[in-house]
C-alpha positions as CSV (number, residue, x, y, z in Angstrom):
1,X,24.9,-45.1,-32.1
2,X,24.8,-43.2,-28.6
3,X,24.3,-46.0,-25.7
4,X,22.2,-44.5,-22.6
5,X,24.0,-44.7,-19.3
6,X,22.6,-46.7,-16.8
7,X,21.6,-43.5,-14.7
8,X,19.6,-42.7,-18.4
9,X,18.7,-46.4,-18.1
10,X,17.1,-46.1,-14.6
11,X,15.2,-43.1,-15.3
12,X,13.7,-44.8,-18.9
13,X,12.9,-47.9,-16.4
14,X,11.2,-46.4,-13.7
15,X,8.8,-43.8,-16.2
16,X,7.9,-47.1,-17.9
17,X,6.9,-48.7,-14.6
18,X,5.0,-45.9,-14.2
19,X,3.7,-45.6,-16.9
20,X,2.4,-49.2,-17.2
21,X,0.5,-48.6,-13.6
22,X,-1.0,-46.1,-15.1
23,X,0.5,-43.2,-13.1
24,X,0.7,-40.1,-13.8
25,X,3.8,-37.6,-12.5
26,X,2.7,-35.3,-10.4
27,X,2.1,-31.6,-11.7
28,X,4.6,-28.4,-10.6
29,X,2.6,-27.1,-7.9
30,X,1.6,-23.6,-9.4
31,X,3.6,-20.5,-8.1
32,X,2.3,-18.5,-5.6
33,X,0.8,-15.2,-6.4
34,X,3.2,-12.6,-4.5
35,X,1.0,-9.7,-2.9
36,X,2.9,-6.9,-1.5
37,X,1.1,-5.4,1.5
38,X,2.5,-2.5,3.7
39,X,4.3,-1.9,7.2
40,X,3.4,-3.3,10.4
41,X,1.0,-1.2,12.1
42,X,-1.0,-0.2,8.8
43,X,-4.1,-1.5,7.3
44,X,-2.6,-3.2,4.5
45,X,-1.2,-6.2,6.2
46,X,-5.1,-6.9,7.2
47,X,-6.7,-6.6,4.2
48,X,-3.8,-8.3,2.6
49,X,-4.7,-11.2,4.5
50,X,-8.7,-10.4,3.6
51,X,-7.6,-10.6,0.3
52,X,-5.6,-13.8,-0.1
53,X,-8.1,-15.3,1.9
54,X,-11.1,-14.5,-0.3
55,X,-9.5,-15.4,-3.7
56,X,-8.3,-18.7,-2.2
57,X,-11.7,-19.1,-2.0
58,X,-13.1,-18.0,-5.4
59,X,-10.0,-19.9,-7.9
60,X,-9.0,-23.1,-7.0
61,X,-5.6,-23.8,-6.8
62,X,-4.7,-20.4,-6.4
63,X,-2.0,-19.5,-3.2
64,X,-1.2,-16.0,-2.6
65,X,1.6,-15.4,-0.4
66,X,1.7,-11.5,1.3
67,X,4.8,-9.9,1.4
68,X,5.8,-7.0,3.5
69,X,5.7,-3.9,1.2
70,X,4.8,-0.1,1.1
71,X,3.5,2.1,-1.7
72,X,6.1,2.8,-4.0
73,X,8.3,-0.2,-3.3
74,X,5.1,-2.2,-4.5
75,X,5.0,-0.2,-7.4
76,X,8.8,-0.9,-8.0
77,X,8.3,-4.8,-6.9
78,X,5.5,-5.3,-9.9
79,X,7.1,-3.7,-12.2
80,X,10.5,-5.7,-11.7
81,X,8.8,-8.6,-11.6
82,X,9.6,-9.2,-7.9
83,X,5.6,-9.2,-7.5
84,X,2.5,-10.1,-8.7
85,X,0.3,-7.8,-7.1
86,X,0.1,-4.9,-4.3
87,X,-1.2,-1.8,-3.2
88,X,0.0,1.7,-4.0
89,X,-1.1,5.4,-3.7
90,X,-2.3,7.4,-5.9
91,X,0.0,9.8,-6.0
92,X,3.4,7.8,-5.8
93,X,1.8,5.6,-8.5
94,X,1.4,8.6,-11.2
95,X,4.7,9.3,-10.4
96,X,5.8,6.3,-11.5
97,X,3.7,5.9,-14.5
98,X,5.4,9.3,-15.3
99,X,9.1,8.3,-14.3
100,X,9.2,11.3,-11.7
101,X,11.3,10.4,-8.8
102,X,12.3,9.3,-7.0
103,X,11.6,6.2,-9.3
104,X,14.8,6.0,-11.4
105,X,12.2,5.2,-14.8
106,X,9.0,4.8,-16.1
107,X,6.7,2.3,-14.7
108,X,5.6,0.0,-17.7
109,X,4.4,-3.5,-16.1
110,X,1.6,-1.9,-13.6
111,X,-2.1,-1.8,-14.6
112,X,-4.7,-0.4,-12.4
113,X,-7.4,-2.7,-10.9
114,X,-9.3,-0.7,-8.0
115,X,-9.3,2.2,-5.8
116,X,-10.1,1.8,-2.4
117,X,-10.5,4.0,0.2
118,X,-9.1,7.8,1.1
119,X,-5.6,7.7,2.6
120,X,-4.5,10.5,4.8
121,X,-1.6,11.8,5.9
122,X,-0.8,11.9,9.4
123,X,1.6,14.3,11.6
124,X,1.5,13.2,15.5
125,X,3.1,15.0,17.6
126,X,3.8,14.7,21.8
127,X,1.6,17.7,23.2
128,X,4.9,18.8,25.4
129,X,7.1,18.9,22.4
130,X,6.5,22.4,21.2
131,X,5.3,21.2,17.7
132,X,2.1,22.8,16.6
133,X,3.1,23.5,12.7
134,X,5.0,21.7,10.4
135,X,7.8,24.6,10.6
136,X,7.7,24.1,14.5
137,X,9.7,20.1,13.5
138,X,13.0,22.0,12.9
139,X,15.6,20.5,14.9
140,X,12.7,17.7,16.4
141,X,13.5,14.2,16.3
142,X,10.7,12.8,13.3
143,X,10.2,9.4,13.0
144,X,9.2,8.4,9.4
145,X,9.3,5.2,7.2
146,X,12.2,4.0,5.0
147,X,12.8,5.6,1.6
148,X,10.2,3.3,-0.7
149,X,7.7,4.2,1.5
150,X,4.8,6.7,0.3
151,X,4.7,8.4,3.6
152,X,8.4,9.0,3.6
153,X,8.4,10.7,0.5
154,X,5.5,12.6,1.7
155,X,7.3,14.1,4.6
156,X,10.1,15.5,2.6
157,X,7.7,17.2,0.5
158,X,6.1,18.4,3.8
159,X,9.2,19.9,5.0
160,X,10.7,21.6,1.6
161,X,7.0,23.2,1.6
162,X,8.1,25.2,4.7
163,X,12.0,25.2,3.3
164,X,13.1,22.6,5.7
165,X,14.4,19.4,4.8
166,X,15.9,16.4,6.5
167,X,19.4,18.2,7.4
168,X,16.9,20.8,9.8
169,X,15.5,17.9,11.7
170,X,16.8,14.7,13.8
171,X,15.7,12.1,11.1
172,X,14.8,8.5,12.1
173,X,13.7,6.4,9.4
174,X,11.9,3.5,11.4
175,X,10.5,0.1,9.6
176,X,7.2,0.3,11.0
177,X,4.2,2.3,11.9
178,X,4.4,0.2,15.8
179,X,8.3,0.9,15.9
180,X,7.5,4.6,15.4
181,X,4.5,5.0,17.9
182,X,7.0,2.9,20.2
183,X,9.2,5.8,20.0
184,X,7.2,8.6,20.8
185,X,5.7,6.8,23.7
186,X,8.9,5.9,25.1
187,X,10.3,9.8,24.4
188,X,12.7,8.8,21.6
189,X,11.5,11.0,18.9
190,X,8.3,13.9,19.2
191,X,6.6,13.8,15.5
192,X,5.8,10.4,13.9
193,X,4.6,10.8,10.3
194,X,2.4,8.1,8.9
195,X,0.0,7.6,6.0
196,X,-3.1,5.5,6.4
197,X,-6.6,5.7,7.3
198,X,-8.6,7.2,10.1
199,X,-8.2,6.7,13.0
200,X,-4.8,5.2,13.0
201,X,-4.1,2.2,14.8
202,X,-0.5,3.2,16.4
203,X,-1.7,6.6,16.7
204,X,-4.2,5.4,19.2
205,X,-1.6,3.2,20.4
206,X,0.4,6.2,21.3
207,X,-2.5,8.5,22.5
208,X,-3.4,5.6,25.2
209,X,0.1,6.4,27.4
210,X,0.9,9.9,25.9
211,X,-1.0,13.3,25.6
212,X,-0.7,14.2,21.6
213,X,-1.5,16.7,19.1
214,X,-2.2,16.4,15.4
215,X,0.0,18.9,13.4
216,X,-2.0,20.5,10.4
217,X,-1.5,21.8,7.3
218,X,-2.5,25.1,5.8
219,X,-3.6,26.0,2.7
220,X,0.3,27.7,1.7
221,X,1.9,24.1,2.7
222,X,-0.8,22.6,0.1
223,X,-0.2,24.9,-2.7
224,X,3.0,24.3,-2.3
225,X,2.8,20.5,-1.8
226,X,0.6,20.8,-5.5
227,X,3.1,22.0,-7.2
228,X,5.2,19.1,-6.2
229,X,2.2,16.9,-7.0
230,X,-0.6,17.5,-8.7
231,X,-2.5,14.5,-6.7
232,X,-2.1,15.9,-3.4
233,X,-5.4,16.9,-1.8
234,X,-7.0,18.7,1.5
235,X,-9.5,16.8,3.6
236,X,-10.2,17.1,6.7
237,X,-9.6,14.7,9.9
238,X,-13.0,15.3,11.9
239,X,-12.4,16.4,15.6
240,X,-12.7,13.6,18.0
241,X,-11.1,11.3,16.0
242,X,-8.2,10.7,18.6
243,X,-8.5,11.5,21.9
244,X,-8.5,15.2,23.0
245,X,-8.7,15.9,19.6
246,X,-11.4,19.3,19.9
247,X,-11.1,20.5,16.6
248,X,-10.7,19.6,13.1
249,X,-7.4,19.3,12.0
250,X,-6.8,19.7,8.1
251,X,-4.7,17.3,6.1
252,X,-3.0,16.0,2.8
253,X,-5.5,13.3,1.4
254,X,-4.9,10.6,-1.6
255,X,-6.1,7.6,-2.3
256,X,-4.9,4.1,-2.0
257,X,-5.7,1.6,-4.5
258,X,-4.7,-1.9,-5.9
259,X,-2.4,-3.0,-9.0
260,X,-1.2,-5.7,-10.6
261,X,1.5,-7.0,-13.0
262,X,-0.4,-6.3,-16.7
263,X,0.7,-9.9,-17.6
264,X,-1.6,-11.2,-14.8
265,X,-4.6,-13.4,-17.2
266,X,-7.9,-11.2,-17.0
267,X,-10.1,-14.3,-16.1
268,X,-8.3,-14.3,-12.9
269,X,-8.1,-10.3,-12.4
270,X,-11.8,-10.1,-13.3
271,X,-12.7,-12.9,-10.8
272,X,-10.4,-11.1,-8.1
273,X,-12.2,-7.7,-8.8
274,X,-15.6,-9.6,-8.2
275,X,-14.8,-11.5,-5.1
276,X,-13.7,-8.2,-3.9
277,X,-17.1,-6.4,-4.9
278,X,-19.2,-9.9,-3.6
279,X,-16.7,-9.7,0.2
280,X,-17.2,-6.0,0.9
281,X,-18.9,-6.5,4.2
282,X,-15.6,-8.2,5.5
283,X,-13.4,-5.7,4.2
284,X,-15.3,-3.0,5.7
285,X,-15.1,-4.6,9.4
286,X,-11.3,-4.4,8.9
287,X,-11.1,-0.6,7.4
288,X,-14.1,1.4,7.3
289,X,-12.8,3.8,5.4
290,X,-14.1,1.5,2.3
291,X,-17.4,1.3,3.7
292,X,-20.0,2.8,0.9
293,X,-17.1,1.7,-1.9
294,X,-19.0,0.6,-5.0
295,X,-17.5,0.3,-8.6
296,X,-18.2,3.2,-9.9
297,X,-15.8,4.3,-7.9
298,X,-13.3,1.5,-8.0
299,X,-13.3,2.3,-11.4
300,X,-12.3,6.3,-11.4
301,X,-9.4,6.8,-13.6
302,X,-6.2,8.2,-11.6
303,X,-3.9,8.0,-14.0
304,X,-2.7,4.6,-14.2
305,X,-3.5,2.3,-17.3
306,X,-6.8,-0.1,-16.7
307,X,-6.1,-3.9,-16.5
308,X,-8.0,-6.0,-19.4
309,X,-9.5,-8.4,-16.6
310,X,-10.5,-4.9,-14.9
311,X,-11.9,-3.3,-17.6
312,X,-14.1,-6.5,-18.5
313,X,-15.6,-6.3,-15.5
314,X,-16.0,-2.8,-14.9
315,X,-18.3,-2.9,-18.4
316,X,-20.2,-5.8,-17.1
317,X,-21.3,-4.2,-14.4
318,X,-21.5,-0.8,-16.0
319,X,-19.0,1.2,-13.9
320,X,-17.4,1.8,-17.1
């Protein structure tokens, strides 16, 4: 017969004391759900916060804890299980789905939940720096995000499509949208690439000390960027949209949307997905870019699988 030590002893003791009161241990506090937003200076960190702050709201218990992020390093976080939940672009997201680099393998924890809004990709460029094309950046200082950034990977496309690439340019690779825009104001670099809604936050930031022009793309540099990837897009970025900005300037266009680990419960997704639809007013006031945004087109498919809890309530409401 094994006798208990009288650490074992202690422990048998004191849950019987407990028990006799009546008391109850007190449950695990539940894991936070892990939201991977974007850099500083882009309008993911804001409606990041929208977000955990709504669906705190609408499940009780629920704590969701934003983590810095950017598109496919969210895309990468989910499907390593370093994340719950995040936003992605479309385009960087296919890839992954795919297993195109530069993500080493398929994606195959990530399910779809919304699109929601156009992104656009942004060249700004000092108006004394010579830089009026893309082919006009060799041998400029760029400043552009780390590699697991969308917009990163977008401005090495950008260059090969004119047969530059980061060996004909100075290359900074900054951690933030604000640390960029710092940088051109201050004269360190003369392009800053970005990928985000219109207008830009540091872009105005910049244009506020520093006389700019937005660099455009042509229709060559989006055939090219096509054939690259298939989701890349023209659109437009209306003139007057920054200041001193007299005509239109044309762009590459894609959308950002929001995933989720597939393992997530679809009772929670589904009630996530309606918060979201029921809190639109709020979400426009932070990025007005998803004003008019209605299921329907939450629900387009862009290539990434559905999540049950988003598919239940895209039927309910007949988006789907």
């Amino acid at each position: 017969m094994r006798i208990a030590s009288p650490r074992h002893l202690r422990h048998l003791v004191s849950a019987a004391c407990l028990a006799s009161l009546g008391l109850a241990a007190a449950p695990a506090a539940a894991e936070p759900l892990r939201l991977m937003t974007g850099p500083q200076g882009g309008v993911w960190v804001p409606l990041g916060g929208s977000f955990k702050n709504m669906w705190e709201k609408a499940i009780p218990g629920l704590q969701v804890q934003p983590l810095p992020g950017a598109g496919i390093a969210n895309i990468r976080g989910i499907d390593e299980g370093k994340a719950d939940i995040g936003f992605g672009n479309s385009i960087s997201s296919v890839d992954g789905i795919n297993g195109a680099p530069p993500y080493p393998q398929k994606v195959t924890k990530v399910c779809q939940l919304a699109n929601l809004y156009p992104q656009y990709f942004q060249m700004v460029a000092l108006a004394n720096s010579g830089v009026n094309t893309v082919a006009d950046m060799k041998g400029k200082t760029i400043a552009v995000q780390p590699k697991g950034n969308t917009a990163e990977a977008i401005s090495a496309h950008i260059l090969k499509s004119v047969g530059l690439g980061y060996d004909s340019a100075k290359v900074s690779f900054v951690n933030s949208y604000t640390d960029a825009a710092a940088m051109l104001k201050d004269g360190h670099a003369q392009v800053f690439t970005l990928g985000t809604t219109i207008p830009a936050s540091s872009i105005m930031d910049v244009a506020a000390g520093r006389d700019i022009r937005m660099v455009p793309v042509n229709d060559e540099i989006v055939a090219a960027m096509k054939k690259i990837n298939a989701g890349y897009t023209k659109g437009v970025i209306k003139a007057n949209t920054y200041p001193k900005q007299d005509k239109d300037v044309d762009a590459i266009v894609y959308s950002a949307h929001l995933v989720a680990a597939c393992s997530l419960p679809a009772d929670q997704v589904y009630t996530m997905l309606k918060t979201i639809v029921a809190n639109l007013p709020d979400l426009v006031a932070i990025n007005k870019a998803m004003d008019g945004l209605t299921p329907k087109m939450m629900a387009v498919d862009i290539g990434v699988p559905f999540h049950p809890g988003a598919v239940k309530f895209y039927k309910e409401v007949g988006a789907m």
